[in-house]
C-alpha positions as CSV (number, residue, x, y, z in Angstrom):
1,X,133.0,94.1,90.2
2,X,133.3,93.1,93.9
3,X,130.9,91.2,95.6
4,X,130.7,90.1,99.6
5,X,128.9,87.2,99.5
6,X,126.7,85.2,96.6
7,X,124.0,86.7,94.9
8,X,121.3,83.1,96.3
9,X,122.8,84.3,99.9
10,X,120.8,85.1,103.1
11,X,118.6,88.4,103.7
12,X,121.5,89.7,106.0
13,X,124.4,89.5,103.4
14,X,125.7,92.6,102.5
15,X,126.5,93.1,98.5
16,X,129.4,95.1,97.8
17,X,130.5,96.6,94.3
18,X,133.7,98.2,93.0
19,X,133.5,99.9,89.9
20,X,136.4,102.0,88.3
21,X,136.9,105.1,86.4
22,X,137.4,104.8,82.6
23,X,139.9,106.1,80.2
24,X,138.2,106.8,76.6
25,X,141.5,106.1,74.7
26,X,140.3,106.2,70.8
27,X,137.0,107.5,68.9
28,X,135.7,109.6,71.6
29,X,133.1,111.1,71.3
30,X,131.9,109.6,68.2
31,X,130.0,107.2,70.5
32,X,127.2,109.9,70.3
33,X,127.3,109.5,67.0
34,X,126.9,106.0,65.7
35,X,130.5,106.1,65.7
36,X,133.2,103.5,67.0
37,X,135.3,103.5,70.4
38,X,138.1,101.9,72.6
39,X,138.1,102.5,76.1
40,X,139.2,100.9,79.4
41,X,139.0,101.0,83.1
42,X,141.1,103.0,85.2
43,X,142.0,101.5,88.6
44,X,143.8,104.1,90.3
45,X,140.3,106.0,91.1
46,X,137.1,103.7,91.6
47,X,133.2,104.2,93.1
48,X,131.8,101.7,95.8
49,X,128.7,101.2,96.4
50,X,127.4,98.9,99.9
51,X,124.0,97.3,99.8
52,X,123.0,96.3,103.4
53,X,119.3,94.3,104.2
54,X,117.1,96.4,106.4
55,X,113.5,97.0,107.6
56,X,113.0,100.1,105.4
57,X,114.3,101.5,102.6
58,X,117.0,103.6,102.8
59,X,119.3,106.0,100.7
60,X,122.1,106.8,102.7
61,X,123.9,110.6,102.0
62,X,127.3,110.5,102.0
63,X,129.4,112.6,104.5
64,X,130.8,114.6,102.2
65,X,129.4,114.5,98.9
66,X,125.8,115.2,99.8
67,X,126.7,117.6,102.3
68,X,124.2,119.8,103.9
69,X,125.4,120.7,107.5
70,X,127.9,123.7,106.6
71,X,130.2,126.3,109.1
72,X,129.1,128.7,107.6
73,X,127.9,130.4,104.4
74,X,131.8,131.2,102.9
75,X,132.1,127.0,103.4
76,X,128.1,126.2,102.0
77,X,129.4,128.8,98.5
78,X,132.9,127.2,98.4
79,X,131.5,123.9,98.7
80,X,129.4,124.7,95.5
81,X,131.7,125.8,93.6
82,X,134.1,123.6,94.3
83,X,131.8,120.8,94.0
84,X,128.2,121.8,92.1
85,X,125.0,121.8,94.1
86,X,124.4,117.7,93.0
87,X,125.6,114.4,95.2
88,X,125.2,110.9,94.6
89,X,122.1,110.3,96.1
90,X,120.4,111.1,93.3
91,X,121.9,108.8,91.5
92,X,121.4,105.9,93.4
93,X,117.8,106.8,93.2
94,X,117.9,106.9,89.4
95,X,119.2,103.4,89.0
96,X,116.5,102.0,91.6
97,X,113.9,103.7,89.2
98,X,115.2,102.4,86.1
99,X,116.4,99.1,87.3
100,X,112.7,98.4,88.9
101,X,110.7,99.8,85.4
102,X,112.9,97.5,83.5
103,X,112.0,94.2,85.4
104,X,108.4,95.3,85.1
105,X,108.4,95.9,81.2
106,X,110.8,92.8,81.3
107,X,108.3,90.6,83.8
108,X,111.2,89.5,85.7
109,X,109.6,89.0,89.5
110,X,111.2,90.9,92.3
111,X,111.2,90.1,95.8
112,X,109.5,92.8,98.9
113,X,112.3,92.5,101.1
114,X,114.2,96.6,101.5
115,X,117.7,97.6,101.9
116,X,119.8,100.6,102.8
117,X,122.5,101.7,99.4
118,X,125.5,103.7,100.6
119,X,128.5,104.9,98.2
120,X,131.8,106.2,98.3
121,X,134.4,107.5,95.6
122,X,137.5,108.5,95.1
123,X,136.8,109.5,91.4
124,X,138.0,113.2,90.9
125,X,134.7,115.5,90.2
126,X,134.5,116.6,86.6
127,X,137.5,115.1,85.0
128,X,136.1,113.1,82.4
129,X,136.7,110.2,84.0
130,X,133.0,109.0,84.5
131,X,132.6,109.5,88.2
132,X,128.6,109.5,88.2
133,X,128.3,106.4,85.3
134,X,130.7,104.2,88.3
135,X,128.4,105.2,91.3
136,X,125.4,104.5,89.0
137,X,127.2,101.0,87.4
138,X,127.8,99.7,91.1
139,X,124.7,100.2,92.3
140,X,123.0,98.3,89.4
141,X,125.1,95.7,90.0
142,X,124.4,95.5,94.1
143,X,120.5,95.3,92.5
144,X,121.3,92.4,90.4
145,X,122.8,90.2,93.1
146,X,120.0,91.4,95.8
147,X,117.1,90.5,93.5
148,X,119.5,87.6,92.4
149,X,118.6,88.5,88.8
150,X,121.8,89.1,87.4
151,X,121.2,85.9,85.2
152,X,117.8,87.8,83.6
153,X,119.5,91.2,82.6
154,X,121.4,90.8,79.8
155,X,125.4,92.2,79.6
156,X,125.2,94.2,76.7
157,X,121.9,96.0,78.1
158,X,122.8,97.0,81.5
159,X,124.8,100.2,80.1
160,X,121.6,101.1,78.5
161,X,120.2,101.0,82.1
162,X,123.1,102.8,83.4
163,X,122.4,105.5,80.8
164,X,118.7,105.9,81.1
165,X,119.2,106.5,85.2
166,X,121.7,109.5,83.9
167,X,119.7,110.6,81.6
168,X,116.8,110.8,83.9
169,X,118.8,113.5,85.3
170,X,119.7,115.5,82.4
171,X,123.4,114.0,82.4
172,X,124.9,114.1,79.1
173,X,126.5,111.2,77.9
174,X,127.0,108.6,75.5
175,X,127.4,104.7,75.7
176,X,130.9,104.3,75.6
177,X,131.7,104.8,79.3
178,X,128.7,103.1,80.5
179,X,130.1,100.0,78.6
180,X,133.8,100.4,79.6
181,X,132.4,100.2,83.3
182,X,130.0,97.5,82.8
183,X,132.7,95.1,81.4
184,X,135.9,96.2,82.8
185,X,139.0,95.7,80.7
186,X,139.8,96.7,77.6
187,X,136.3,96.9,75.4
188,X,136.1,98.1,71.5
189,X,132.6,99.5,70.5
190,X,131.0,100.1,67.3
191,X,127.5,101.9,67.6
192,X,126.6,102.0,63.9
193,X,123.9,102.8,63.4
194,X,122.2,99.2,62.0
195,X,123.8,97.3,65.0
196,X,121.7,100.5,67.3
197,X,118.4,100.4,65.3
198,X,118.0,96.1,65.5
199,X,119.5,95.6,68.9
200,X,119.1,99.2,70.7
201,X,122.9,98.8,71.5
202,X,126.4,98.1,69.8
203,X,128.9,95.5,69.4
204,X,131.3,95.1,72.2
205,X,134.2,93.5,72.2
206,X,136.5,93.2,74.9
207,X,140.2,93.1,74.3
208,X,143.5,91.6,75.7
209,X,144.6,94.5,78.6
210,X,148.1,93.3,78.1
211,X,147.9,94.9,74.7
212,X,148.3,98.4,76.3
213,X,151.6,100.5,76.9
214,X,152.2,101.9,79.5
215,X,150.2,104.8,79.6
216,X,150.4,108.3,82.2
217,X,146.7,110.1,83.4
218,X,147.1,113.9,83.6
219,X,144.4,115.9,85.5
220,X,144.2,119.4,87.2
221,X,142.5,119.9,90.8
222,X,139.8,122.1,89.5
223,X,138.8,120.8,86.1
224,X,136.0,121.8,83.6
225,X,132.5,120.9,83.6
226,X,132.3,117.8,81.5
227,X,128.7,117.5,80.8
228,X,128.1,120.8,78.6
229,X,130.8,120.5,76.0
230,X,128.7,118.3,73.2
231,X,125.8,120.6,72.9
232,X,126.7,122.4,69.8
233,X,128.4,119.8,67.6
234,X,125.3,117.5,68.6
235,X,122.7,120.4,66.9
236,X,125.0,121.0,64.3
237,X,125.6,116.9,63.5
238,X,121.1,116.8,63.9
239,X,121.0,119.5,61.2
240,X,123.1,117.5,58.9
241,X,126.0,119.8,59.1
242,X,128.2,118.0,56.4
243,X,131.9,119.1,58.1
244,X,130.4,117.8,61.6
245,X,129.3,114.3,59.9
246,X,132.7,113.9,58.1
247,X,135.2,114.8,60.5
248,X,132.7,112.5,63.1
249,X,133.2,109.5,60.9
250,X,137.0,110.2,60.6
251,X,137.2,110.0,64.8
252,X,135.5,107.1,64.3
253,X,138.1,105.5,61.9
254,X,140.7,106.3,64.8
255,X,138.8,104.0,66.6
256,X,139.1,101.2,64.1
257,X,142.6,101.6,63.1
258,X,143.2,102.0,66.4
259,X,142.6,98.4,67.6
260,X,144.7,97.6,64.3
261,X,147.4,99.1,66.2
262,X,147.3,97.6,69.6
263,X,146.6,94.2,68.3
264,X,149.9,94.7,65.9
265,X,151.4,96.6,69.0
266,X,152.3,99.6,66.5
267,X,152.8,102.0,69.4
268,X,154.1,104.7,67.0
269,X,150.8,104.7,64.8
270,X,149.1,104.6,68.3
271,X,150.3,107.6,69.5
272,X,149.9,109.2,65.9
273,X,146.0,108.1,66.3
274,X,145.8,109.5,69.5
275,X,147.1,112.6,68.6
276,X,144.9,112.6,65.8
277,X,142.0,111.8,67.9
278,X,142.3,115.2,69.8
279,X,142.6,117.0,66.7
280,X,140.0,116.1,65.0
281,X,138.2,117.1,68.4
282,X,139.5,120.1,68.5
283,X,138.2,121.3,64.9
284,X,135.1,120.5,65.9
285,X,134.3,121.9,69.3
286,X,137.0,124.9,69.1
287,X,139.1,126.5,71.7
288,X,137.0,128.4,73.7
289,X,134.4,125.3,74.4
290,X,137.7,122.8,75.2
291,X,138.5,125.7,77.5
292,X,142.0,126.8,78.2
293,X,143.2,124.4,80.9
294,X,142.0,121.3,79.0
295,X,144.3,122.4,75.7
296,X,147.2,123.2,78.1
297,X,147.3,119.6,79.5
298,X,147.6,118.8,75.9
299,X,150.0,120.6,75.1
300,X,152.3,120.3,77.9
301,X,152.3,116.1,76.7
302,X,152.8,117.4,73.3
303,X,155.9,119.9,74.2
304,X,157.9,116.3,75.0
305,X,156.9,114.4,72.1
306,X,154.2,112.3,73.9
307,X,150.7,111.6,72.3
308,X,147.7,113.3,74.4
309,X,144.0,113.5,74.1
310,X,140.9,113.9,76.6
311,X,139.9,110.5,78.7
312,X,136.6,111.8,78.0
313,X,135.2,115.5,77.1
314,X,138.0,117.1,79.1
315,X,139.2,117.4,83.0
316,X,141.6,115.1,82.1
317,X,144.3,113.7,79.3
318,X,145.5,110.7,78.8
319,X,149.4,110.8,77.6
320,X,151.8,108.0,75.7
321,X,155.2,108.1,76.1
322,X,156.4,106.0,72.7
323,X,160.2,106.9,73.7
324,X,159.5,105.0,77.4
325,X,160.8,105.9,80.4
326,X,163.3,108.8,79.5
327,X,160.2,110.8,78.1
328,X,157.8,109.7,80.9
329,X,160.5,111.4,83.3
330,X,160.4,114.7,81.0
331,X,156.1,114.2,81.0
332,X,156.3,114.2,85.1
333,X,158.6,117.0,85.1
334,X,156.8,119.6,83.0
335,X,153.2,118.5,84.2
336,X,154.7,119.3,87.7
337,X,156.2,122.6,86.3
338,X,152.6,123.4,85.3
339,X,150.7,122.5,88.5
340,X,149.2,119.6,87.2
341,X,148.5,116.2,88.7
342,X,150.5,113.5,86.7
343,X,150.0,109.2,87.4
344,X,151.1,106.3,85.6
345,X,147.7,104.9,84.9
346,X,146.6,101.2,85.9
347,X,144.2,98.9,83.8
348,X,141.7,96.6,85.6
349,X,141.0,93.6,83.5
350,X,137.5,92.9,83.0
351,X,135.3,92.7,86.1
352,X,132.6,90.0,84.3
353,X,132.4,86.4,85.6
354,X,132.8,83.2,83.1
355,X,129.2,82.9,82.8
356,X,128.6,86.4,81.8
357,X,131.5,86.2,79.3
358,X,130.0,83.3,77.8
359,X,127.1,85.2,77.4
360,X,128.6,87.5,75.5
361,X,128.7,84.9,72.0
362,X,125.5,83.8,72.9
């Protein structure tokens, strides 16, 4: 999180917040599922979101993303499909909704004065690398320091609020990247289900960033849609379905031994868990709903002996080299034999100030 100026500072400071993309690197998606997760943030791609005092109060559209001046129809139909029919301004709308119901059921006083939110991004459209959740997360946090209530909104609810604000527009979604973004870093998360029923959220805990290898992010210009691909394992999981539960509770052990792993820095059972992560995935959902183009990012990692899985529900894979360099060359050779974007990825460590950290125990 970046912030121009203080949160007690004048009505004509402007607020300024960076959030990043996050990589869901074990236990996704068993976040849906009272399960357990690691993920972190990804700084090569980020969300910013400008919070400027004014008379009224404004949403600004975005030049490109909420376009609605076109050439011509071919651009206006290439544009949608390219894109989808949905900008940011909506979401920036959501947050102020949720944000503003939650200091009201809350009784935390806010001030009259207005403002005018802008955003900007860089995150690639439907990769799985929650693009809306870091538009949504920075403009929360613009709120905080402009009502100069950060202090009265506790850490470990604010992903709640960024949720609810997606939610409000039939995104689907869990809690895990909502957390990853609100802390920054390197966060494990169990969601089980007593820590959810008592405190309506799970028990986060960030982790050392340093514990990481170095990882690569693979991702293709014109990913998949990442916001329909839970729907049947979610009914199936409601009804009880007993392979669904089981195999759900066995991506949630990655999870756990997972964080065994990096804190041992056991990079070979690391890459085995990941591997095993997008397996157990892959039994679930099945071919057809991973689509072709997700399992051929996988597998193109996989045909050089690295580890590979989805950063989220597909659009794009996150790949371990556990040979090093020598195999990272091979990965950036065949991802670029395959027309696919290949980056070695960079970790933010968390965003939170000492106070809010400190909060954390409390």
């Amino acid at each position: 999180m970046e912030a121009s100026g203080t949160a007690a500072a004048s009505d004509q400071v402007i607020i300024e917040h960076k959030v990043y993309a996050r990589v869901g690197l074990l236990g996704n998606p068993s976040d849906v599922y009272y399960g357990r997760t690691i993920s972190f943030s990804l700084g090569n791609f980020w969300a910013t979101v400008q919070l400027r005092p004014s008379d009224d109060l404004v949403i600004k559209r975005h030049p490109t993303h909420d376009l609605v001046q076109f050439n011509s129809l071919d651009h206006l139909v290439n544009r949608l499909q390219n894109e989808g029919y949905y900008g940011g301004v909506r979401l920036l709308m959501a947050i102020c909704k949720v944000f503003y119901s939650h200091c009201k059921d809350n009784n935390i006083n806010l001030h009259q004065r207005r403002f005018t939110l802008s955003y900007d991004t860089n995150i690639p459209r439907q990769a799985g690398l929650s693009g809306s959740s870091a538009i949504v997360c920075a403009t929360l946090n613009c709120l905080l320091d402009f009502y100069e209530v950060r202090h009265l909104v506790k850490v470990e609810v604010r992903p709640n609020l960024v949720l609810n604000a997606e939610k409000e527009l039939g995104i689907v979604a869990g809690l895990q990247d909502r957390v990853a973004q609100v802390y920054g870093g390197l966060v494990y998360m169990d969601f089980s289900k007593d820590h959810m029923d008592k405190l309506g959220y799970g028990v986060y805990t960030p982790m050392d960033v340093s514990l990481l290898p170095p990882l690569h992010l693979i991702y293709a210009e014109n990913p998949s849609d990442s916001g329909k691909v839970h729907s049947t394992v979610r009914q199936r999981w409601l009804n009880g379905d007993e392979f669904i539960i089981s195999t759900m509770k066995e991506v949630a052990d990655v999870a756990l031994e997972g964080r065994t792993a990096l804190l041992d820095k056991d990079n070979k059972k690391l890459a085995d868990l990941m591997n095993q992560n997008f397996d157990l995935r892959r039994k679930m959902f099945g071919d057809e709903c991973l689509g072709s183009m997700n399992l051929e990012m996988v597998e193109v990692a996989r045909k050089v002996g690295a580890a590979s899985k989805f950063t989220g529900s597909g659009g794009a894979v996150v790949a371990f080299c556990p040979e090093g360099a020598a195999q990272a060359k091979l990965l950036e050779e065949a991802c670029g034999k395959a027309g696919f974007i290949i980056q070695p990825i960079q970790v933010i460590p968390s965003r939170l100030s000492e106070a809010e950290l400190k909060s954390l125990s409390g």
